[in-house]
Each structure stands twice: as C-alpha cells, then as structure tokens.
C-alpha positions as CSV (number, residue, x, y, z in Angstrom):
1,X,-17.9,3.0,-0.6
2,X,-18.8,0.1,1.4
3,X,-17.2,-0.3,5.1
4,X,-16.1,-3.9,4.2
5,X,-14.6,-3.0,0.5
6,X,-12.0,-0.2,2.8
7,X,-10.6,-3.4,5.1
8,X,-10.4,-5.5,2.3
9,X,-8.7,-3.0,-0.3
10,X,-5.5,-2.2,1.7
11,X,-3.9,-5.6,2.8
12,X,-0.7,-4.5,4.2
13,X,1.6,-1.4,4.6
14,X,5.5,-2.1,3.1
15,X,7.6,-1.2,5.5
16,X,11.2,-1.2,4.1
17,X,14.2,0.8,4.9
18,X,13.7,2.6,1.4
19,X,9.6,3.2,2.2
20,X,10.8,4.1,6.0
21,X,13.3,7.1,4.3
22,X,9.8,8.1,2.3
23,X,8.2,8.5,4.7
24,X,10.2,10.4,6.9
25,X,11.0,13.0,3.9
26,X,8.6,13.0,1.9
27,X,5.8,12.4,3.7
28,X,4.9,9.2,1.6
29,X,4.2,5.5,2.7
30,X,3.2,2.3,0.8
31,X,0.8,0.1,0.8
32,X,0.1,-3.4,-0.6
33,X,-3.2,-3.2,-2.2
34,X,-5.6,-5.0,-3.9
35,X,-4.8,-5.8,-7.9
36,X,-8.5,-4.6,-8.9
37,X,-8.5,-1.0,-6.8
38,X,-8.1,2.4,-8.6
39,X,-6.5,5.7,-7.4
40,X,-10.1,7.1,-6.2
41,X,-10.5,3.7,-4.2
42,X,-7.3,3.6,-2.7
43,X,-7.4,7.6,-1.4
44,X,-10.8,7.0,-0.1
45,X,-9.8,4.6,1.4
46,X,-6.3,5.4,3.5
47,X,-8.5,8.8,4.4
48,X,-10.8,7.0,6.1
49,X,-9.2,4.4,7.9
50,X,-6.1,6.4,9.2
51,X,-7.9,9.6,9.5
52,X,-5.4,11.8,7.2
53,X,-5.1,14.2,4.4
54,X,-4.2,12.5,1.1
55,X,-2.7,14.5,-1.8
56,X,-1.6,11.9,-4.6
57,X,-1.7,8.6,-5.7
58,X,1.1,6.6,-7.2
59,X,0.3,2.9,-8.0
60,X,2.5,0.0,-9.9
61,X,1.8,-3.4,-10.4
62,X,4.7,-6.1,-9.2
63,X,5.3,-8.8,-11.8
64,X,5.5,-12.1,-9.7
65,X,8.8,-13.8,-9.8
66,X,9.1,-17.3,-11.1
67,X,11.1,-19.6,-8.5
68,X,12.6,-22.8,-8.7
69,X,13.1,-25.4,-6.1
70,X,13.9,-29.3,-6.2
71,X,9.9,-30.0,-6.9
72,X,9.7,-28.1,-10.3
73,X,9.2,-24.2,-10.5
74,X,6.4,-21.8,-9.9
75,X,5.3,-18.4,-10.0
76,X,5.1,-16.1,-7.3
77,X,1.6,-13.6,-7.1
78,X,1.5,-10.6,-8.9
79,X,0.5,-7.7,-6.2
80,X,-0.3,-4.0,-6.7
81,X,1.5,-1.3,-4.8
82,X,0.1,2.6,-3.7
83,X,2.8,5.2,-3.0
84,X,0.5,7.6,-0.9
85,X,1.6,11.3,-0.4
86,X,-0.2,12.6,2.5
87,X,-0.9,16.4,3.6
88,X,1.5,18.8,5.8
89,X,-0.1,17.7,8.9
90,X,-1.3,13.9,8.7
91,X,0.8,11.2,9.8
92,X,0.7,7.6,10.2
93,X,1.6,5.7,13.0
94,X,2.5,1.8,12.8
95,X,3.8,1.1,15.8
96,X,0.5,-0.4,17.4
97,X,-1.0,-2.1,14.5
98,X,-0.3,-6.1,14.0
C-alpha cells in the first residue's frame, strides 16, 4: 500500500466519552475513515502509522442526517467508522497529535 493512500485513509480519530471508556477497557479506539476503505486497508494502515499490534476490525457506515435551517434543508455526509481492537501491549497516544 502506497505511503500517501495510509494518510489519506484515516481522517480523524473519535474521541468521545463512550470511545474514551473503549479504550481504556477494552483496548479499542475509533477512527473516522474513508467511505471506500476495507478491513485489510484500515489494519494496514493503523499498524503502520501508530506502530501497534492490531487484532480486529469493526467498521459501520453513518447515515448523514438531514437538517433544516431557515434557507431550506440539506443533508449532512455520510462517513464510515473503524472500531480497532489492538494487541495486549500496543497503545495509542493522542495527546500530542493536532
């Protein structure tokens, strides 16, 4: 896999108070990632850029909300998200990342 297909395919982590209690029990954080990315891609991927141990992939596709305001309504994106399980021993840090 290309270097610039791994930035590209993980846009953001979800850092939530329910993804926060995931992570500190289970060992399992979440990621917003591209809509077009598989399971192989997206454990490939984490592995490599945080340096960790991946055990499984859990993905699920967000259907975008449709909102209304005083100009007519519209429709939010639809995004896909990775619940990644990670090994005994890897952790990831997001303290220092922007």
């Amino acid at each position: 896999m290309h270097k610039e297909k791994l930035y590209t395919l993980i846009k953001s982590p979800m850092i939530t108070e329910k993804s926060a209690r995931a992570a500190d029990l289970n060992k399992q954080y979440v990621f917003k990632v591209d809509l077009d990315s598989n399971k192989r891609e997206i454990k490939k991927a984490v592995e490599e850029l945080f340096k960790v141990e991946v055990l499984k992939v859990t993905t699920s596709i967000v259907k975008g909300k449709t909102k209304r305001n005083r100009f007519g309504t519209y429709k939010r994106s639809d995004y896909k998200k990775a619940f990644v399980t990670l090994g005994k021993d890897s952790e990831i840090q997001f303290e220092g990342i922007n």
